[in-house]
Steps between C-alpha positions, in 0.01 A plus 500: 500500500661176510350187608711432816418849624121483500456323881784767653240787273183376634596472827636855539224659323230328765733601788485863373160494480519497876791659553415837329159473702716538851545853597798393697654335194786737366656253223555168397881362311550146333952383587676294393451295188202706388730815549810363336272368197623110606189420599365129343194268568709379793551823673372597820348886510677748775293766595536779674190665660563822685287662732401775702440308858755276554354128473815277524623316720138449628470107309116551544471793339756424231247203427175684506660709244660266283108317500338814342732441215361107391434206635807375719563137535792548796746760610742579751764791652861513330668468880676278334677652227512785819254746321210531731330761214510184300165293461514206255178406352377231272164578322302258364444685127764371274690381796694833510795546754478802639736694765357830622695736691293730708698827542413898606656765268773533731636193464432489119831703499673228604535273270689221338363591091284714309187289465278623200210693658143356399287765652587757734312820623595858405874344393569378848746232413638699205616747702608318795715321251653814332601616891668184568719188389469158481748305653534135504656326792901473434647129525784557793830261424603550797235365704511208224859457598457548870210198476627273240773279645267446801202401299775251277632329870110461617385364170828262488405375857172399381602280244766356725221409750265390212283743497467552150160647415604769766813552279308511215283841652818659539648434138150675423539786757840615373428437127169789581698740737825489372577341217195600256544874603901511435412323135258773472739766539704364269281495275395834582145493634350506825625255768116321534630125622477245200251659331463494123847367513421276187433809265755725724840272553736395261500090344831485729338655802221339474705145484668628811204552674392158395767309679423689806130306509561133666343191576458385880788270483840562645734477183299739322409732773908556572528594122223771531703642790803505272346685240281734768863609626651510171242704311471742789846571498535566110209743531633681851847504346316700185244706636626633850559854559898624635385544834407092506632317785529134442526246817797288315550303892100408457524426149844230532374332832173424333645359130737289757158367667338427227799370348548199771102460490 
């Protein structure tokens, strides 16, 4: 086994030892990087623990659980990431990450990959998996389009009042929900934000995506707009199915605004 893997190893191992102990236990899956083989020493572990009772969203039972697996340091819901199934955990071994999604069989079949299955009883999760299909969550241009020049205006008033670090968020917002996800696609993997996009974009792309990232100053926050409106529309112009409807009236009155900014 290789070094980096031995913390992610231990900890599932100790978390089976209880977990194959609970009668209402049907399986337990490891996500994500662990499933996709990405995973590194800076990785966080996503689980998926599936029962016969349901125990989400009930936070205090989600936590009680989550205890018999190790010693936890804090943890919360994922309300905000609006997965109420969701709890995030920090345990104090090896100061492992750890998202667990508490789920019934039932909604094991929906589901947005194929984790790799750790344990399960009588091939639970292999054959709920061999019924059914993954499906990730499709990115939807149009609601991208229908969104974009709005967001553009409200982030140009900002910096016309001043408010800079408030401009700033949104430069971050649209780089996660829209631009990161269309680069994705383009690059054909899943639309998940900015992530990886160092090992996943192109050098260009990635210098692109660089220009979009500004300083809370006025000169440099207009040029970030510039290249948020110009990268978006190379990648919409690209990647958008026939059916596409762009808002060209939305799209002209808000390069004239920022234009006389």
């Amino acid at each position: 086994m290789q070094a980096h893997l031995q913390p992610f190893q231990t900890f599932i191992t100790k978390a089976l030892d209880y977990i194959q102990q609970d009668p209402d236990a049907i399986g337990l899956a490891a996500g994500g990087s662990w499933a996709s083989g990405e995973i590194d020493p800076y990785s966080d572990l996503d689980l998926v623990l599936v029962t016969a009772q349901k125990i989400a969203p009930d936070v205090e039972k989600m936590q009680a659980y989550a205890a018999k697996l190790g010693p936890v340091l804090a943890s919360f819901r994922g309300d905000h990431v609006g997965e109420p199934r969701l709890l995030i955990v920090l345990y104090e071994n090896a100061l492992l990450h750890v998202d667990i999604k508490f789920l019934t069989p039932d909604e094991f079949y929906h589901r947005v990959e194929d984790p790799t299955i750790l344990w399960e009883r009588d091939q639970a999760l292999s054959k709920i998996i061999q019924e059914s299909t993954a499906q990730y969550p499709p990115f939807d241009f149009q609601w991208a389009e229908d969104r974009f020049w709005i967001w553009t205006h409200y982030a140009a008033l900002k910096v016309g009042r001043g408010e800079f670090f408030e401009a700033i968020d949104f430069l971050a917002f649209v780089r996660n929900a829209v631009l990161g996800p269309m680069l994705h696609l383009k690059n054909e993997s899943l639309p998940r934000g900015v992530r990886r996009a160092e090992t996943t974009f192109g050098s260009l792309e990635l210098t692109q995506l660089r220009k979009t990232v500004s300083m809370p100053d006025r000169t440099t926050l207009l040029s970030s707009l510039w290249e948020v409106m110009y990268l978006y529309e190379s990648l919409r112009d690209v990647l958008v199915p026939d059916s596409f409807q762009k808002n060209r009236a939305a799209q002209l009155a808000v390069t004239k605004y920022l234009a006389a900014l």
